[in-house]
C-alpha positions as CSV (number, residue, x, y, z in Angstrom):
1,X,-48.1,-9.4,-52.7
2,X,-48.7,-7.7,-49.3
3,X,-45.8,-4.8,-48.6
4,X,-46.4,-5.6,-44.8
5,X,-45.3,-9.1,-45.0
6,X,-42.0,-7.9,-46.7
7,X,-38.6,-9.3,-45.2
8,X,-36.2,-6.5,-43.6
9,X,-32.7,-7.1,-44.3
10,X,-31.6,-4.6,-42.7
11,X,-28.7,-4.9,-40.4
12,X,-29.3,-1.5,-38.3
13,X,-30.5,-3.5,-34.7
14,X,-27.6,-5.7,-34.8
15,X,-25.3,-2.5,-35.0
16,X,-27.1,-0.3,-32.5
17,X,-27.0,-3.4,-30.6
18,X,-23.2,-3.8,-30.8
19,X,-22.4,-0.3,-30.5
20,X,-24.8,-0.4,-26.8
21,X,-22.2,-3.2,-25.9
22,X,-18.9,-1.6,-26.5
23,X,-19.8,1.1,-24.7
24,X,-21.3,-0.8,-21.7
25,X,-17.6,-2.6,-21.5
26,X,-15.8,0.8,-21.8
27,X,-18.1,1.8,-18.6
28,X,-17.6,-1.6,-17.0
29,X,-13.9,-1.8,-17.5
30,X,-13.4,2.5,-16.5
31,X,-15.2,1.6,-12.9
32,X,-13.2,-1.1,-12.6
33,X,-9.9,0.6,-13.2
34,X,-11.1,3.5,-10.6
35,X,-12.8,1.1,-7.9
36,X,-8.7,-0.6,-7.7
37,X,-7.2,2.5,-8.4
38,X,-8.6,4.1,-5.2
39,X,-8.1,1.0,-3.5
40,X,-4.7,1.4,-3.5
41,X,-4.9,4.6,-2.6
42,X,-6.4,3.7,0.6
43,X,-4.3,0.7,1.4
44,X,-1.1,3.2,0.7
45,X,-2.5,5.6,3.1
46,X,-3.4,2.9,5.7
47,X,-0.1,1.5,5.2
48,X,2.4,4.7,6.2
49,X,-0.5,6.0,9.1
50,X,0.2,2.4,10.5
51,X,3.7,2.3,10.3
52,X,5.2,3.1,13.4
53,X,7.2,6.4,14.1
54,X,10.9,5.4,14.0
55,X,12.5,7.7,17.5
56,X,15.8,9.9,15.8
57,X,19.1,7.5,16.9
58,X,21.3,10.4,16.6
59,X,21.9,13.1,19.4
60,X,24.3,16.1,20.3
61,X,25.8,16.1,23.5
62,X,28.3,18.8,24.5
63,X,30.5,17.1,27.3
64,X,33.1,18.8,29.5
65,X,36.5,18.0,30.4
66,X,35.8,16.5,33.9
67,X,32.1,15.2,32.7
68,X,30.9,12.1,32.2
69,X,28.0,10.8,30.6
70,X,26.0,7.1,31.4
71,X,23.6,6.1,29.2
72,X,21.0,3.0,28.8
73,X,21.2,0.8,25.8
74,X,18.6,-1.4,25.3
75,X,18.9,-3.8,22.4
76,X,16.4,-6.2,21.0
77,X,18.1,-9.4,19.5
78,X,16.6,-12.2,17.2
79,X,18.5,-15.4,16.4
80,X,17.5,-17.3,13.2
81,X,18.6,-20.4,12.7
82,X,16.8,-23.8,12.9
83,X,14.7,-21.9,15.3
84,X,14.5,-18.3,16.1
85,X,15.4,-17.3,19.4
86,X,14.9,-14.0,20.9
87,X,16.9,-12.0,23.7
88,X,16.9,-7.9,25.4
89,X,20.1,-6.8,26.6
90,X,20.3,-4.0,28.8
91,X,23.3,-2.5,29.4
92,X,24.4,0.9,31.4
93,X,28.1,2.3,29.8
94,X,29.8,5.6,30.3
95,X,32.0,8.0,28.5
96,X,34.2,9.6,30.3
């Protein structure tokens, strides 16, 4: 009998094989996990440097006995109902 014609059962390529796998999904899943994660990252970023700047609502005003302040109040109003409806008041008041 010929020793090169002998049958290899070994099952080494099969393992080496399996081994290359796993490892090429640990790779494929870790870029996967970093391409989103920094994807959020960006969209969270673009997010608050879109949101608009919100103006302070609260000042401090020092008024006199005698003095009296007038002031603009503009207000933005939206209805909802079976249709929206939208509305600006403007009104001038005064403290005295």
């Amino acid at each position: 009998m010929d020793k090169s014609k002998e049958a290899e059962f070994s099952d080494t390529k099969s393992l080496v094989a399996k081994r290359s796998l796993w490892k090429t999904k640990i790779v494929v899943s870790g870029v996967v996990a970093v391409v989103l994660l920094l994807s959020a990252m960006v969209s969270m970023a673009v997010y608050f440097s879109l949101s608009k700047q919100k103006p302070a609502r609260l000042a401090e005003i020092n008024l006199k006995e005698g003095e009296t302040l007038t002031y603009l109040v503009d207000q933005h109003i939206q209805l909802q109902g079976s249709d929206v409806q939208q509305g600006t008041s403007f009104s001038i008041c005064s403290l005295l």
